[in-house]
C-alpha positions in Angstrom: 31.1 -19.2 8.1 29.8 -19.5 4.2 31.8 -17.0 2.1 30.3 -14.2 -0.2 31.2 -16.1 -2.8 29.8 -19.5 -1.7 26.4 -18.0 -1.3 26.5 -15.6 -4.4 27.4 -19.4 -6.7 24.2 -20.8 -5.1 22.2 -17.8 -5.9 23.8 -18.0 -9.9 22.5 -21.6 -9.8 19.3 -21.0 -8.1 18.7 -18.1 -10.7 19.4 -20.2 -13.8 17.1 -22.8 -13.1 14.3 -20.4 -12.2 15.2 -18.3 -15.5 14.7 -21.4 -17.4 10.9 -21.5 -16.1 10.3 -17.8 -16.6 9.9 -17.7 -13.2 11.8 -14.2 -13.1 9.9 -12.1 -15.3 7.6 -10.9 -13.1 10.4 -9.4 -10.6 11.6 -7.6 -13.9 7.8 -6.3 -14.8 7.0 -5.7 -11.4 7.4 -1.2 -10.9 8.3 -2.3 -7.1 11.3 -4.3 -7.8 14.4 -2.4 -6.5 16.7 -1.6 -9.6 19.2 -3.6 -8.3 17.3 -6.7 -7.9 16.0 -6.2 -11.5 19.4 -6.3 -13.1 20.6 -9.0 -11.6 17.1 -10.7 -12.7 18.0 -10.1 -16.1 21.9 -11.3 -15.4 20.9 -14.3 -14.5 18.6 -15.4 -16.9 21.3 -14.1 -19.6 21.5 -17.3 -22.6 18.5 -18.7 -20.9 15.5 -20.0 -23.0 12.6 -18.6 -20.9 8.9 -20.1 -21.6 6.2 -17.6 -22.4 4.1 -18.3 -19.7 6.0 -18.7 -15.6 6.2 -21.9 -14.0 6.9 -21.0 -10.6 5.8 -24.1 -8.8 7.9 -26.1 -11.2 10.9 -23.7 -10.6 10.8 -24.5 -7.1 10.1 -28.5 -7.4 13.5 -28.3 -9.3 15.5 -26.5 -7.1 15.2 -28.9 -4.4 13.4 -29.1 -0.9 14.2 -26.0 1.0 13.2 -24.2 -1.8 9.6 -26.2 -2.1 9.3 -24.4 1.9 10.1 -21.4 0.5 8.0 -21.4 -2.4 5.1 -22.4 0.1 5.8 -19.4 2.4 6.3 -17.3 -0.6 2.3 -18.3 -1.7 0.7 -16.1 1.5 3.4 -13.2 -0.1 1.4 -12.0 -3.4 2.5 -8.1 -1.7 6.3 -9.5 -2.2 6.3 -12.0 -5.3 3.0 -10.8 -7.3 -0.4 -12.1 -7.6 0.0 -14.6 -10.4 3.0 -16.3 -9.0 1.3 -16.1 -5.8 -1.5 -18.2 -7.3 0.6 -20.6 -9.2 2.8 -21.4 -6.3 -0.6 -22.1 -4.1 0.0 -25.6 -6.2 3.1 -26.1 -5.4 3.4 -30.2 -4.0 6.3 -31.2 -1.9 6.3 -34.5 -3.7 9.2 -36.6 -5.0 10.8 -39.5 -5.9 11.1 -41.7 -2.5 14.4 -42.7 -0.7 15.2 -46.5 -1.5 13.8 -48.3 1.5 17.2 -49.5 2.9 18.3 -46.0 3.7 14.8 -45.7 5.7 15.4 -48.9 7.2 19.0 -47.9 7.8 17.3 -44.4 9.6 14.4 -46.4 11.7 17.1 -48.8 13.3 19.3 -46.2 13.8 16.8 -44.1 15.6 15.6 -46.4 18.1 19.0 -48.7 18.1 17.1 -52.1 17.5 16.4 -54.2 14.4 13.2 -52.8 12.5 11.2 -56.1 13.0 11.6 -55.8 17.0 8.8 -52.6 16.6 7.0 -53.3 13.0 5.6 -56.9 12.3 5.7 -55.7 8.6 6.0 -52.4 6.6 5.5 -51.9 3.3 8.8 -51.0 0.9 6.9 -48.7 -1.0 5.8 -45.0 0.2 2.4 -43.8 0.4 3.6 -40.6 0.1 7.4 -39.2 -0.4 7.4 -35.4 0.6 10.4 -32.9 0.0 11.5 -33.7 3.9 9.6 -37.2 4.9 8.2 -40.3 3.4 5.5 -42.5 4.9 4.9 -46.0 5.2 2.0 -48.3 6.1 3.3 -50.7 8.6 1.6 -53.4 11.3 2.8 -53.4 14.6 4.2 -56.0 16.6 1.3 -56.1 18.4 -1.3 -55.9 15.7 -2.1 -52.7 15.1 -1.9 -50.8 11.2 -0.1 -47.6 11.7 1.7 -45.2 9.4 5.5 -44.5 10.0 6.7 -40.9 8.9 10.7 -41.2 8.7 12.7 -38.1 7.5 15.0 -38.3 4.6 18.5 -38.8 5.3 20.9 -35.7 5.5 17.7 -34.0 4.9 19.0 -31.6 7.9 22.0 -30.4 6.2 20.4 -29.7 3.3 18.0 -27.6 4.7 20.6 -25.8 7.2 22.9 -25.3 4.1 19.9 -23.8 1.7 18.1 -21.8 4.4 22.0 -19.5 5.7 21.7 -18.5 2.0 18.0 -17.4 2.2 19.2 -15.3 4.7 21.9 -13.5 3.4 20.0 -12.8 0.3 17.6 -11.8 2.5 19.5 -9.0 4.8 20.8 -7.7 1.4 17.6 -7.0 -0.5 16.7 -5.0 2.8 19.8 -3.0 2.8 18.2 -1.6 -0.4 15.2 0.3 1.4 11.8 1.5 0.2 9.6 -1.6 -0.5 12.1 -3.9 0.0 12.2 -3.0 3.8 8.8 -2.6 4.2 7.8 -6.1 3.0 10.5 -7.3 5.5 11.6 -10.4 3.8 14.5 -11.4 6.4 11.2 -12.1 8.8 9.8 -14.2 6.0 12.9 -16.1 5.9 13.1 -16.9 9.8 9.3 -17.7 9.6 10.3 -20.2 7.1 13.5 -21.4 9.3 11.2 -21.7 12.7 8.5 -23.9 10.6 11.3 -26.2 9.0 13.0 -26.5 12.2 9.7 -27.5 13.5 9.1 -30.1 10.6 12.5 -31.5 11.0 11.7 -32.7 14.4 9.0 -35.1 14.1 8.7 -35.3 17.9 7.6 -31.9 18.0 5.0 -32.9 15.4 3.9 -35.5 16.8 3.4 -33.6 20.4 1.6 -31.2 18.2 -1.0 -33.9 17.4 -1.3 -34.6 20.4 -1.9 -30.6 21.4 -4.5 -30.2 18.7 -5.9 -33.4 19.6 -6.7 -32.8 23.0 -8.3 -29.5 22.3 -10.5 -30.5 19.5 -12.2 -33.5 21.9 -15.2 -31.8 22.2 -15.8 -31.0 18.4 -17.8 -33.3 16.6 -16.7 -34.4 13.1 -13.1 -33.9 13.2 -10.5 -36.5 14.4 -6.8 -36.4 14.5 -4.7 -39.5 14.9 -3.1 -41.0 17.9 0.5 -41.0 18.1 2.6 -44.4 19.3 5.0 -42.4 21.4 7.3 -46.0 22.2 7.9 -46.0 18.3 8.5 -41.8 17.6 11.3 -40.0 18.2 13.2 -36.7 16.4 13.6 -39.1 13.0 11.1 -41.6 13.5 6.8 -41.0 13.7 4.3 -43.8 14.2 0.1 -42.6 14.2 -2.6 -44.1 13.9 -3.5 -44.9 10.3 -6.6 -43.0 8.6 -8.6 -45.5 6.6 -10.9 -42.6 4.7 -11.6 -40.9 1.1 -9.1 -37.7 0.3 -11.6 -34.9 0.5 -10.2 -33.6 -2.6 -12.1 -36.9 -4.6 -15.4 -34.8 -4.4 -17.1 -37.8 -7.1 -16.2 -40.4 -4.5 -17.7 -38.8 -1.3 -20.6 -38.1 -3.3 -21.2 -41.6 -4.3 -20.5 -43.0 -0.8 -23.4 -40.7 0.2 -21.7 -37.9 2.1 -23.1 -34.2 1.8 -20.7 -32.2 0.5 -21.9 -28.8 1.4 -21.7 -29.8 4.8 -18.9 -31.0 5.3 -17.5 -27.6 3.7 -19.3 -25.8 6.1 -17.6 -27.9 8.9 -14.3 -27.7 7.7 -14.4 -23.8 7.6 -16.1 -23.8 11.2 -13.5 -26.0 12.4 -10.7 -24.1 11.2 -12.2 -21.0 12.6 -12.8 -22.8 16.1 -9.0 -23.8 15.6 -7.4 -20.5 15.0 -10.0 -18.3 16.9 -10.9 -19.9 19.8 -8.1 -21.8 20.8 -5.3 -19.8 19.0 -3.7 -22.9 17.8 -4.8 -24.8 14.4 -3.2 -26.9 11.7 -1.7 -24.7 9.5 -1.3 -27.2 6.5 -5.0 -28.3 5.5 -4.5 -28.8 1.7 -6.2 -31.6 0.2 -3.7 -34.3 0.1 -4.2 -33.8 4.1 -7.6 -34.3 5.0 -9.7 -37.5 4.5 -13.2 -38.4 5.1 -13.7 -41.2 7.4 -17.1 -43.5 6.9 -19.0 -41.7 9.2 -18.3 -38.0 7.9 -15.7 -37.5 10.2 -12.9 -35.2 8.6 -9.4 -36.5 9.5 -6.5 -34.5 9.6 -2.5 -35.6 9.0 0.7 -34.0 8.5 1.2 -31.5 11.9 4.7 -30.3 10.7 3.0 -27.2 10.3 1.2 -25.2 13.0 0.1 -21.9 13.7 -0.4 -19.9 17.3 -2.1 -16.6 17.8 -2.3 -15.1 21.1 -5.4 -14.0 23.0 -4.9 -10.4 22.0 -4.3 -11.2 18.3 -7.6 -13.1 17.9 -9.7 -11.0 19.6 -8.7 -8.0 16.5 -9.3 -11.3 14.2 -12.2 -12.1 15.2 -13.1 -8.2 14.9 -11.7 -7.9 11.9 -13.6 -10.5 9.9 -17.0 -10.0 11.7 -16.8 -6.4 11.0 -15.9 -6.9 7.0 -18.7 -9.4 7.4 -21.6 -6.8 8.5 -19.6 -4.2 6.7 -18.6 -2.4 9.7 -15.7 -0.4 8.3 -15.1 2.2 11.0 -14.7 -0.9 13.6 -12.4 -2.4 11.4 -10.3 0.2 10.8 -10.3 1.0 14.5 -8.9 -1.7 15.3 -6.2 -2.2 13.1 -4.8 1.3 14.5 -5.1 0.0 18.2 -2.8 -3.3 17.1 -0.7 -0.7 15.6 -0.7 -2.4 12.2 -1.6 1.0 10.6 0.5 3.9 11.9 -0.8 6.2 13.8 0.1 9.5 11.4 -2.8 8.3 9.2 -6.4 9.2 9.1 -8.7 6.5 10.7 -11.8 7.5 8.4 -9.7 7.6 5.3 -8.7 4.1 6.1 -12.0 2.3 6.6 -13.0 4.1 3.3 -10.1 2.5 1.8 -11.2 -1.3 3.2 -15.1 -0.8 2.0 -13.6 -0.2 -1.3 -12.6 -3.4 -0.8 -14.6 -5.0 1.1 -18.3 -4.2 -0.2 -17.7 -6.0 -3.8 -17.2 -9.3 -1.7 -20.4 -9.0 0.6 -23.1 -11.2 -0.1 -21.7 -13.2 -2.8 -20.8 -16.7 -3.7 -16.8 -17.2 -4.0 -17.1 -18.6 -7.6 -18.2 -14.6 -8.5 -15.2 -13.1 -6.5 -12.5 -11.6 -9.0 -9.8 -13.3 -6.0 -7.0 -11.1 -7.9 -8.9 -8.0 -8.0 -9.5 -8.3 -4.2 -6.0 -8.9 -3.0 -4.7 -6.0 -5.2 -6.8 -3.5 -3.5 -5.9 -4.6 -0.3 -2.2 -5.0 -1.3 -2.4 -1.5 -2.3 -4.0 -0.5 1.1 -1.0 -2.0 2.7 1.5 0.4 0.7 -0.8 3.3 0.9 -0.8 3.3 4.5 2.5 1.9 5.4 1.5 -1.1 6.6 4.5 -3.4 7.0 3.9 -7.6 7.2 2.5 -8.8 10.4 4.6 -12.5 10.7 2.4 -13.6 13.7 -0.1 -13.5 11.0 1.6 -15.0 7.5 0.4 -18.8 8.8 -2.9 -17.5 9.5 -2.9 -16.4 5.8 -1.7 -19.3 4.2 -4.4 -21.3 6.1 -7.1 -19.7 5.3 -6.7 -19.3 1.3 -6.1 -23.5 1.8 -9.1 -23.8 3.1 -11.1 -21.8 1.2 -9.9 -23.4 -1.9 -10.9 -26.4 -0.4 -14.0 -25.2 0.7 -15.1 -24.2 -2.6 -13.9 -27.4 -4.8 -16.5 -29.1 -2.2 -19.2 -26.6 -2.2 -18.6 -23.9 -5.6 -21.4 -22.0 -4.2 -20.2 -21.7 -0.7 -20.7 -18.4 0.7 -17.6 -18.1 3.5 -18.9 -14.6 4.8 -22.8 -16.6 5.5 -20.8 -19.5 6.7 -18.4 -17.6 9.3 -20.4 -15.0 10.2 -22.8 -16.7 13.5 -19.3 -18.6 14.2 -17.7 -15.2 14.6 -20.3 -13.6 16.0 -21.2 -16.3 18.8 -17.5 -16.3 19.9 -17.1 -12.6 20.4 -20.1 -12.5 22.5 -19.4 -15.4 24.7 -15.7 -14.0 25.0 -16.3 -10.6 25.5 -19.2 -10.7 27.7 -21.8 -8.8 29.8 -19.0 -5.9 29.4 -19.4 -5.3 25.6 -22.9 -5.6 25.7 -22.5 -2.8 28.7 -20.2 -0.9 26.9 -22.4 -1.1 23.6 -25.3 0.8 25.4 -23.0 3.6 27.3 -24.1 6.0 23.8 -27.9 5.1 24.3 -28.6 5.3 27.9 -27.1 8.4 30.2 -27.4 7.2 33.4 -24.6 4.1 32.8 -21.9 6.9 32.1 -21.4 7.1 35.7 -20.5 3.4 35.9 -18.1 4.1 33.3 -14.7 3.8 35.6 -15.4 0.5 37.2 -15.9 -0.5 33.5 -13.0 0.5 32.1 -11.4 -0.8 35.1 -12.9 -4.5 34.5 -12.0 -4.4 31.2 -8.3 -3.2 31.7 -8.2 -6.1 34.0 -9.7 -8.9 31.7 -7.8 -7.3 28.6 -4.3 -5.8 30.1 -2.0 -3.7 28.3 -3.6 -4.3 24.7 0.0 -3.1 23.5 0.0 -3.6 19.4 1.2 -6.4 17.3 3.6 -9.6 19.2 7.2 -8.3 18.5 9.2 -10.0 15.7 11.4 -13.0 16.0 15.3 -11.8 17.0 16.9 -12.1 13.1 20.5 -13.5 12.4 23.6 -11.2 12.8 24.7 -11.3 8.6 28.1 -10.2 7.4 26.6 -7.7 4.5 29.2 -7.4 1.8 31.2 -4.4 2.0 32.4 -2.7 -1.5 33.8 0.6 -1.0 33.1 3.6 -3.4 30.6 1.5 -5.2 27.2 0.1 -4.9 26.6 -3.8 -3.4 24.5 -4.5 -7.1 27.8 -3.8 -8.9 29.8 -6.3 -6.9 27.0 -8.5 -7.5 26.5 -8.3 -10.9 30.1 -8.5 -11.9 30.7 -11.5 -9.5 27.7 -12.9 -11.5 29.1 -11.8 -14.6 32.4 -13.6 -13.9 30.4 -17.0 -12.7 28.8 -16.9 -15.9 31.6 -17.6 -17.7 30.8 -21.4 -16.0 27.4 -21.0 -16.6 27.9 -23.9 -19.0 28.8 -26.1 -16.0 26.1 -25.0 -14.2 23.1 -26.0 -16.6 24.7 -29.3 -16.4 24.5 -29.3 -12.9 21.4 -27.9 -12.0 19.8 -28.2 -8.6 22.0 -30.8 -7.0 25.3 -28.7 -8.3 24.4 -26.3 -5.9 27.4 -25.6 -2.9 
C-alpha cells in the first residue's frame, strides 16, 4: 500500500508544475475553496514564477497522461474547478511525442506471439497520431487490405495505476473537509475517471464497443463507424478499418470539396442525440480530431475508448428535460428533476422552475454565437448549490459530449440554432416512446368522462415504466487509509509535510513530471 508520504511527494510535484502555469490561482480566488485546500494552494506555489494569465491545459500536458484524463474529466466540472479553467481545459489534446517504433513492434509481437510481418504486409514507422495512452499506425495487411493499428504505450498501465491511487486519496481527503467539497463529490469524479481509463486501457473492450455502436447505428444514414479485424486485436493490439476522409474540423476543405456544412451540423447533433437518447449508448469522445467526412458526406467516427450508457429511466427525464427547456416548459422540468430525485425533496418545486427560466429564457430562440456560454453555466451552477443538488455521475459523460459537440457544431455552422435543431428530434422520440398513454394522460384535465379510466392507466403505465425510483446509485468507492493526526487538523500535517518537502523543492523543478514516485 502507497504511504502518506509517497502520495503527499507526488502531490508537491504535481503542485509545482501546475503553480508554474498559474493553474492554481483560481482555487485560491475561488470563495468555495475549503480553507484548507487554499493554503496548501499557496504552499505549493511558494518560490514559483506564476504567469498572469492560467494555462491549465498546458499544466496538465506536462504532468503526464493520467493527468491529461483527469484534466478532460475535470472540463464537464466548471461547478468544481471554475468556468474559465473549465473552458481552457475543453482544449486540452492528449497528444505527444510517439514511442520509437521498436518498442511498438516489440508490444505487437508480443501481443499476438508471432513476428509482425506474419499479420501486416507493411506498417508505417511513423504515427498518425501519438495520444497520451496509444499511438496509431497505417498499416496493409497480409492479405491486402489498408487498416489502422492502435497499440498502447508500453508500461502505460502502471503509469496510470500508480497516478490514479493518488487521485484517490487526495480525493477521500478533500471530502473529509465537508460543505462544498462533499457536495461536489469528487472521489465519484475520480472513479468515473478510473472506470473510463480502465476501459481505454483495454483496447478489446474498445474495439467491441465499435462494434456495439456500429450495429446500432446500421439504420442511420450518414454516419459510419469502422470495422474492426478481430484476428489482429487483442487487450494491447487494435486493427480497424482505415477512414480515408477530410477532419471535420478543416471547415475550408469540406467547403471546397462541395459538402454543405450546415447540414452536416445538423446531422451530427441529430446523431448524437439518436445515440444517447434513443439507444442510451453513444461515443462519448466526438472532438474534432475524431470525426472525418467521407466523399459522400458520410461522417466517420474513431477513437471508442470512451463511451457513455444511460438507462431507459435516465433518458426518458433527458429527453424531458431538454424538450421542456426547449418549449420553455419550466414547471415540467422542474417536475421531473424532483421525481429522479436530483433536487431534494425539502425544496419548493415552483421556486425551482423559476429558478431554471431564469436561466433558461435568455437562451431560447437564439443563435449560439449570441449565448454569453459563461453566464449560462453560472446560473445554473448556482441553481445546483442553491438547491442542494449534488453531481449526477451517470450524467458527467453525457455532459462532456454534448459541450464537444456543440463546439463542433458551431465551428461548422456559427449560426446553428441547437434548440431549432433538437427540438422535432426530441419531440418525435418522446411521442413514439411514450405512446397512446401520454397522449391519454395529456387529455385526463380536458375531458371528465376519462377520469374513470384513470386506474387501468396508471396501472399500464406502472407496468411499462416500473419503479421510476430516482437517479442509478453511485459506483462502490475505494476503502482509503485517511491520515490520522491527533489533536490537530489533517491541513496542518499537510502543510508542514509540504513545508518540509520543500526544502527539496530544488530537486523537484529539476525533475518535473517524470520525477514523480
Amino acid at each position: 500500500m502507497t504511504s502518506h508520504a509517497t502520495h503527499l511527494w507526488r502531490l508537491l510535484v504535481w503542485g509545482r508544475t501546475l503553480a508554474r502555469h498559474g493553474a492554481l490561482t483560481g482555487i485560491e480566488k475561488d470563495r468555495n475553496t475549503p480553507a484548507p485546500v487554499r493554503r496548501l494552494a499557496r504552499l505549493a506555489r511558494i518560490g514559483a514564477r506564476v504567469p498572469k494569465e492560467p494555462r491549465y491545459a498546458e499544466a496538465f500536458q506536462a504532468i503526464g497522461p493520467a493527468a491529461i484524463k483527469l484534466g478532460q474529466s475535470l472540463a464537464t466540472r466548471p461547478d468544481l474547478v471554475g468556468e474559465q479553467a473549465a473552458h481552457d481545459l475543453l482544449s486540452l489534446q492528449d497528444t505527444l511525442p510517439p514511442v520509437p517504433f521498436s518498442a511498438i513492434r516489440a508490444e505487437i509481437e508480443a501481443s499476438f506471439d508471432r513476428p509482425l510481418e506474419a499479420l501486416y504486409a507493411s506498417v508505417e514507422e511513423y504515427p498518425v497520431g501519438a495520444a497520451s495512452i496509444a499511438q496509431v499506425h497505417k498499416a496493409v495487411t497480409t492479405d491486402g487490405r489498408t487498416v489502422a493499428v492502435k497499440v498502447l504505450r508500453p508500461g502505460i498501465r502502471e503509469r496510470f495505476g500508480r497516478d490514479i491511487d493518488t487521485y484517490e486519496w487526495a480525493a477521500a481527503h478533500l471530502e473529509q473537509l465537508g460543505g462544498e467539497a462533499t457536495r461536489l463529490r469528487p472521489r465519484l469524479v475520480v472513479a468515473n475517471l478510473k472506470r473510463w481509463t480502465a476501459r481505454e486501457l483495454d483496447l478489446r473492450r474498445e474495439a467491441a464497443s465499435a462494434s456495439e455502436l456500429a450495429e446500432a447505428m446500421t439504420a442511420v444514414p450518414g454516419y459510419k463507424i469502422p470495422a474492426i479485424d478481430w484476428d489482429r486485436t487483442d487487450g494491447r493490439v487494435m486493427t480497424l478499418e482505415w477512414i480515408d476522409g477530410i477532419k471535420i474540423s478543416n471547415r475550408e476543405a469540406l467547403i471546397a470539396a462541395g459538402h454543405d456544412v450546415k447540414e452536416i451540423a445538423a446531422r451530427l447533433v441529430n446523431t448524437f442525440l439518436r445515440q444517447a437518447i434513443a439507444d442510451g449508448f453513444f461515443h462519448a469522445d466526438m472532438h474534432q480530431g475524431n470525426l472525418f467526412v467521407l466523399k459522400d458526406g458520410t461522417i466517420a467516427a474513431i477513437d471508442f475508448g470512451i463511451m457513455g450508457r444511460i438507462d431507459r429511466r435516465a433518458r426518458l427525464w433527458l429527453a424531458e428535460i431538454l424538450y421542456g427547456l426547449i418549449t420553455g416548459n419550466y414547471r415540467r422540468v422542474a417536475e421531473i428533476h424532483f421525481e429522479a430525485q436530483y433536487v431534494p425533496a425539502h425544496h419548493n418545486v415552483g421556486e425551482f422552475a423559476t429558478a431554471l427560466r431564469a436561466v433558461g429564457e435568455p437562451m431560447r430562440g437564439k443563435p449560439v454565437s449570441e449565448l454569453s456560454v459563461g453566464q449560462m453555466l453560472d446560473g445554473l451552477f448556482a441553481i445546483t448549490r442553491d438547491f442542494d443538488m449534488q453531481t449526477q455521475p451517470h450524467l458527467l459523460l453525457l455532459q462532456k459530449t454534448m459541450v464537444m459537440v456543440e463546439g463542433v457544431a458551431t465551428m461548422l455552422d456559427p449560426q446553428i440554432n441547437m434548440w431549432d435543431v433538437s427540438g422535432p428530434y426530441v419531440k418525435a422520440w418522446l411521442r413514439d416512446e411514450l405512446g397512446p398513454e401520454a397522449r391519454l394522460a395529456d387529455s385526463l384535465f380536458e375531458i371528465a368522462d376519462t377520469i374513470k379510466r384513470l386506474p387501468g392507466l396508471v396501472r399500464r403505465l406502472e407496468e411499462q415504466f416500473p419503479d421510476p425510483g430516482g437517479a442509478p446509485p453511485p459506483p462502490p468507492l475505494p476503502e482509503i487509509r485517511l491520515v490520522q493526526v491527533k489533536g490537530g487538523r489533517l491541513w496542518r500535517y499537510m502543510g508542514v509535510a509540504i513545508v518540509a518537502a520543500a526544502l527539496g523543492a530544488g530537486a523537484a523543478w529539476l525533475l518535473g513530471p517524470q520525477g514523480a514516485l
